[in-house]
TILUMMI-34092 format. One record per residue (C-alpha): residue number from 0; y, x, z. Coordinates in nm, 3 decimals, decimal comma. Last residue first. Layout:
<nodes>
(NUM; (Y; X; Z))
...
</nodes>
This chain:
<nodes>
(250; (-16,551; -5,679; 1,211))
(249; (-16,924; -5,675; 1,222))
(248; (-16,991; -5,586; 1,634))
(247; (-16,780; -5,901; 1,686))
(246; (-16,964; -6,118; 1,454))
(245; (-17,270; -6,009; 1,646))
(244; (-17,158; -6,072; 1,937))
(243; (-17,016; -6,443; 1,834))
(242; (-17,406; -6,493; 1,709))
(241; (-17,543; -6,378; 2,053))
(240; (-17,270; -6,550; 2,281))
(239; (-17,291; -6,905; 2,019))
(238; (-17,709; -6,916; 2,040))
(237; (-17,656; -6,849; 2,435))
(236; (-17,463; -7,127; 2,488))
(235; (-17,068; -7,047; 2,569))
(234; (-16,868; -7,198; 2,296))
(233; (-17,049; -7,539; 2,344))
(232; (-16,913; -7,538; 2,655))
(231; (-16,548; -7,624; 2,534))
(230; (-16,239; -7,424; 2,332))
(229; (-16,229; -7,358; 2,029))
(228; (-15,913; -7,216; 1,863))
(227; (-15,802; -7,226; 1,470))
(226; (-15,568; -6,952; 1,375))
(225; (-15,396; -6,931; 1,045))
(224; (-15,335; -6,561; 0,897))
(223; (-15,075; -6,296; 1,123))
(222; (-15,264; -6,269; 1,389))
(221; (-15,078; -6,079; 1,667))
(220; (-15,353; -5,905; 1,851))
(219; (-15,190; -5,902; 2,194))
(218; (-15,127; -6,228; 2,170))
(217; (-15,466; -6,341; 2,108))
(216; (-15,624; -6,126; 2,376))
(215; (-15,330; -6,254; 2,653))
(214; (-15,423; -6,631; 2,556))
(213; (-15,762; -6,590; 2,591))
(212; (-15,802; -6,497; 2,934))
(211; (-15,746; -6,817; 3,087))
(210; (-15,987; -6,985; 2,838))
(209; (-16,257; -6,764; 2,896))
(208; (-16,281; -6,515; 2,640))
(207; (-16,387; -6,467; 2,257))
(206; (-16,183; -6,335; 1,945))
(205; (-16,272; -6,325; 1,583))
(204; (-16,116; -6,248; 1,280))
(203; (-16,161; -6,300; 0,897))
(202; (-16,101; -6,052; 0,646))
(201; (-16,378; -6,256; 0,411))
(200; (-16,295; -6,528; 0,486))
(199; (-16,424; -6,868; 0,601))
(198; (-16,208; -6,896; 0,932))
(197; (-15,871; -6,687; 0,887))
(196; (-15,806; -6,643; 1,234))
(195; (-16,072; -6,738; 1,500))
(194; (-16,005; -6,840; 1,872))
(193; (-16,274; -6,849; 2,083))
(192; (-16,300; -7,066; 2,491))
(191; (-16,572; -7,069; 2,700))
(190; (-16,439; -7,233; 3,022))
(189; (-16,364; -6,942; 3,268))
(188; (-16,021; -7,076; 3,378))
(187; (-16,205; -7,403; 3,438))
(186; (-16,042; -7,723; 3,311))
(185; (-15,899; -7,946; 3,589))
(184; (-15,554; -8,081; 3,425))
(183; (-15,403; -7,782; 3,596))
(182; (-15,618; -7,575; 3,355))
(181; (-15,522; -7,759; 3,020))
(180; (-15,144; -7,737; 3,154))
(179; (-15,198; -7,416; 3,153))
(178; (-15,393; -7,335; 2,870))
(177; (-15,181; -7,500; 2,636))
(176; (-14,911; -7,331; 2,767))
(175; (-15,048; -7,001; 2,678))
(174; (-15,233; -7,098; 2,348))
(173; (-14,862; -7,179; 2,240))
(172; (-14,790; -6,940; 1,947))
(171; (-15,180; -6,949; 1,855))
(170; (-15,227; -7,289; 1,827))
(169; (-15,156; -7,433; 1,528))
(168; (-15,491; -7,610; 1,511))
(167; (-15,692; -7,652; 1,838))
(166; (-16,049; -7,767; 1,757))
(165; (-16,181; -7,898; 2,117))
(164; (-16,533; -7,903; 2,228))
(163; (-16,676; -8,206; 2,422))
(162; (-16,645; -8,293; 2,755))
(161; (-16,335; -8,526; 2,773))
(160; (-16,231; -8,443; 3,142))
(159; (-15,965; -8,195; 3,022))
(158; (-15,873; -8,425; 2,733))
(157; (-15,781; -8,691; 2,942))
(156; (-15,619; -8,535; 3,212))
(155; (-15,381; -8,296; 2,925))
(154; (-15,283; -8,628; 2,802))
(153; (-15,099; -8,440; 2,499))
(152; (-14,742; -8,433; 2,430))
(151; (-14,733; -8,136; 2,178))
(150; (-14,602; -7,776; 2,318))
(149; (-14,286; -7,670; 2,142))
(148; (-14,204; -7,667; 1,773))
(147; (-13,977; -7,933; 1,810))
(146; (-14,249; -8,214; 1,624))
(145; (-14,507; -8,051; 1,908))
(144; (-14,769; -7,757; 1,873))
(143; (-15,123; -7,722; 1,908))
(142; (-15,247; -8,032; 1,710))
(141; (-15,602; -8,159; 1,810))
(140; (-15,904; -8,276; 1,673))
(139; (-16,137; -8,354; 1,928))
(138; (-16,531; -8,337; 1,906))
(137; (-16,782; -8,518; 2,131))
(136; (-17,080; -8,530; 2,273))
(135; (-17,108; -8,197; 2,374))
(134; (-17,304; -8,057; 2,627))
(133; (-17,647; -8,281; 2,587))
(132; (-17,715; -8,303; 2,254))
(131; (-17,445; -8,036; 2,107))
(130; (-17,140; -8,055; 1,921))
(129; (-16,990; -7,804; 1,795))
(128; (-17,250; -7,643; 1,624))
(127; (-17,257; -7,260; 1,628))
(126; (-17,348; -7,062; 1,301))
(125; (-17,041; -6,868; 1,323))
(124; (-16,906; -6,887; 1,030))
(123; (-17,042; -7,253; 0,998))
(122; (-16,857; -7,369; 1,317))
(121; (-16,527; -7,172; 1,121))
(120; (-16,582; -7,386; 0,826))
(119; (-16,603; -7,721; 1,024))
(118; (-16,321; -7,622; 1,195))
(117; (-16,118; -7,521; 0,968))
(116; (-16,117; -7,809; 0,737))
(115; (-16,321; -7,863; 0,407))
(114; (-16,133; -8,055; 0,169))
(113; (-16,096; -8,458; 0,105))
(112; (-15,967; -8,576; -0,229))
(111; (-15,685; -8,850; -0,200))
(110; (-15,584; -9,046; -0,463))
(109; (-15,206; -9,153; -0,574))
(108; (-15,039; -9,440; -0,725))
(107; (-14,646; -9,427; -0,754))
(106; (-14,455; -9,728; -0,689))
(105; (-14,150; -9,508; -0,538))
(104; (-14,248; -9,631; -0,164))
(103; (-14,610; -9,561; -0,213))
(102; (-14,554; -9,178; -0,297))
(101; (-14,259; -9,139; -0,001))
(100; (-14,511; -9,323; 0,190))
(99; (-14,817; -9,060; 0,112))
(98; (-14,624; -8,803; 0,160))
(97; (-14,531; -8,896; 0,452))
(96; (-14,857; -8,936; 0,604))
(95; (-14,990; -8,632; 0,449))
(94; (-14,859; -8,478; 0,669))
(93; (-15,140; -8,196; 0,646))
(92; (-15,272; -8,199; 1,026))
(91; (-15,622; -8,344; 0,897))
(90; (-15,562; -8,533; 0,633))
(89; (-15,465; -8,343; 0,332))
(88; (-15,850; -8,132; 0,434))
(87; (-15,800; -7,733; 0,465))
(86; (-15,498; -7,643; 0,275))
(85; (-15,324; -7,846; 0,070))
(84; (-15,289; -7,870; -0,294))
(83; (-15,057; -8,140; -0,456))
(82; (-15,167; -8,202; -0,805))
(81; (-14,942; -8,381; -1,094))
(80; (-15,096; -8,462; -1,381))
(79; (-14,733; -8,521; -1,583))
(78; (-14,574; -8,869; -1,647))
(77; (-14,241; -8,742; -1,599))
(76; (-14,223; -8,938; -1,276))
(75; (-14,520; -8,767; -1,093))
(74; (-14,278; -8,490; -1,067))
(73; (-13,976; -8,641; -0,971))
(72; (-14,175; -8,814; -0,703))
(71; (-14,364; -8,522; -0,577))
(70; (-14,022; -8,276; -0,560))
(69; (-13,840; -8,567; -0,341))
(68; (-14,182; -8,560; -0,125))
(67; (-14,160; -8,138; -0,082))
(66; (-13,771; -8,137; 0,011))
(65; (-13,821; -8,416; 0,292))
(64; (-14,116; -8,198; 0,431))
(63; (-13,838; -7,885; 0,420))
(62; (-14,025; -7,584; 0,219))
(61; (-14,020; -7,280; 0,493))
(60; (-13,912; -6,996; 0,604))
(59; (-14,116; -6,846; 0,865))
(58; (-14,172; -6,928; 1,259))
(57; (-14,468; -7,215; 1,145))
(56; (-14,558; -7,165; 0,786))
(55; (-14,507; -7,419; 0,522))
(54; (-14,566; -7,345; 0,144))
(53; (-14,386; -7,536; -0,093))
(52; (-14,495; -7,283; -0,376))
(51; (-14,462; -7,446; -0,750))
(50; (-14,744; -7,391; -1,029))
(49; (-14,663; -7,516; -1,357))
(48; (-14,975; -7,579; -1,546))
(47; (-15,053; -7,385; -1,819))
(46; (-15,328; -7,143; -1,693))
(45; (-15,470; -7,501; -1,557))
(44; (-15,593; -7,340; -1,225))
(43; (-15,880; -7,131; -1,096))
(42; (-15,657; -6,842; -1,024))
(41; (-15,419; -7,073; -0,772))
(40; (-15,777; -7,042; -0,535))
(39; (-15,814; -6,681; -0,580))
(38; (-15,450; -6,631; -0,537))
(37; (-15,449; -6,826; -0,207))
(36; (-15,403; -7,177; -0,051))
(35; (-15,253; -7,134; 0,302))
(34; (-14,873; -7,111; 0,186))
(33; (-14,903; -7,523; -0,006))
(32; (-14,927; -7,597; -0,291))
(31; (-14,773; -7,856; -0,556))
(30; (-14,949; -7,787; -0,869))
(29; (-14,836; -7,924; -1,250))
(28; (-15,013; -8,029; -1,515))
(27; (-15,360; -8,022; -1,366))
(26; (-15,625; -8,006; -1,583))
(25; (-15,851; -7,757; -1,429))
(24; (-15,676; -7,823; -1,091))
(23; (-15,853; -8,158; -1,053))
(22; (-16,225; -8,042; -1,188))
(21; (-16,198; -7,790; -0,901))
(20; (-16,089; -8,002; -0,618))
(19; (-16,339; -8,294; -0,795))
(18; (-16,628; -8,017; -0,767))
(17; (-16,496; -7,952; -0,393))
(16; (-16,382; -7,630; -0,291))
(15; (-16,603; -7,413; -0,073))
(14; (-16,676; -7,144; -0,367))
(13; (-16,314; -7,054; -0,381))
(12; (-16,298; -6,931; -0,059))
(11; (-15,955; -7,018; 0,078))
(10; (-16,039; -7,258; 0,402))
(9; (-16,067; -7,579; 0,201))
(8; (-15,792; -7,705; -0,094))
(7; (-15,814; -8,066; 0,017))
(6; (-15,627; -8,214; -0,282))
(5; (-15,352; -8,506; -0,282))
(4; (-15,405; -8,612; -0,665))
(3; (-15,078; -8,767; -0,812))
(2; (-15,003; -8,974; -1,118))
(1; (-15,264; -9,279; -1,068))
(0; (-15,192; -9,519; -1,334))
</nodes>
């Protein structure tokens, strides 16, 4: 019997959470969530479930990954609905590797339900596709900060002469390095480049440069909320400078 639901929470509006997301938390017996799901979201709950905060924040204290698995066991082991909300989508920069193995490894069944991720919401946001018939092919998913907290091992080459639009996640602390070594791996210092903080809510910010000059906006702004970054021509069309304009001129 399936004990544990590993839930895609979405970007924090209520209204983008899936029908199973919603149907899951309505008889949940007990939540797991994570920092990035909100009060709106928590609201919707089982008002008698027990709801339990191993929220994980890069710089701030957080819930050790080891800490979080040993808590999903004992859970799922009282025979309790047990519900671990994440963020975004569980499998998209959610480790939900581990949890998955620390699941599998106790003889616990589990299901996955998929959530909206950021970069799909912030694309909508803006009304820009990210991928575009004949300047981007592609899409890349990438982390923007190593195991240590530092910058991630990338093939900077590779992903400079890629061509499509890359979704940075946890970016913001090392959107310097990343575009330096992004820039000595051939990327223009002018390529379009946005980085959005809270994508999909209502107190939701926007910021637009060329890659080199990004880093010195973002850091002088000191978002506090999670920051996706694009970065790629697809940022730079006219459709995206109109519609990122206007976003600008709203905030």
């Amino acid at each position: 019997m399936t004990h544990v639901f590993l839930v895609g929470a979405g970007p924090g509006d209520p209204d983008l959470l899936t029908v199973k997301a919603l149907r899951l938390l309505q008889s949940a017996e007990v939540v797991l969530y994570d920092s990035l799901v909100g009060p709106a979201i928590l609201a919707l709950a089982n008002p008698a479930a027990a709801l339990i905060d191993v929220g994980k924040r890069c710089g701030r204290a957080s819930t050790a990954q080891a800490r979080i698995c040993a808590l999903l066991v004992a859970k799922a082991r009282t025979g309790r609905r047990v519900v671990r909300l994440k963020g975004g989508d569980p499998m998209i920069f959610g480790r939900a590797t581990e949890e998955m193995e620390a699941l599998r490894h106790a003889g616990i069944g589990f299901e996955i339900v998929p959530g909206i991720t950021a970069a799909s919401t912030a694309a909508a946001m803006l009304e820009l596709s990210l991928t575009q018939r004949g300047i981007a092919r592609s899409l890349h998913f990438v982390t923007g900060h190593g195991m240590q907290g530092g910058l991630p091992e990338h093939d900077w080459v590779a992903l400079a002469r890629a061509g499509g639009t890359l979704a940075i996640y946890m970016g913001a602390r090392t959107l310097s390095g990343l575009a330096a070594h992004f820039i000595e791996a051939g990327m223009a210092p002018d390529m379009p480049a946005l980085a959005v903080e809270n994508a999909g809510l209502p107190h939701a910010r926007l910021w637009r440069s060329g890659l080199a000059g990004l880093p010195s906006q973002l850091a002088a702004a000191a978002p506090q909320g999670p920051v996706l970054i694009l970065i790629g021509h697809a940022m730079g069309t006219a459709r995206a400078a109109d519609t990122v304009q206007a976003a600008l001129m709203a905030e």
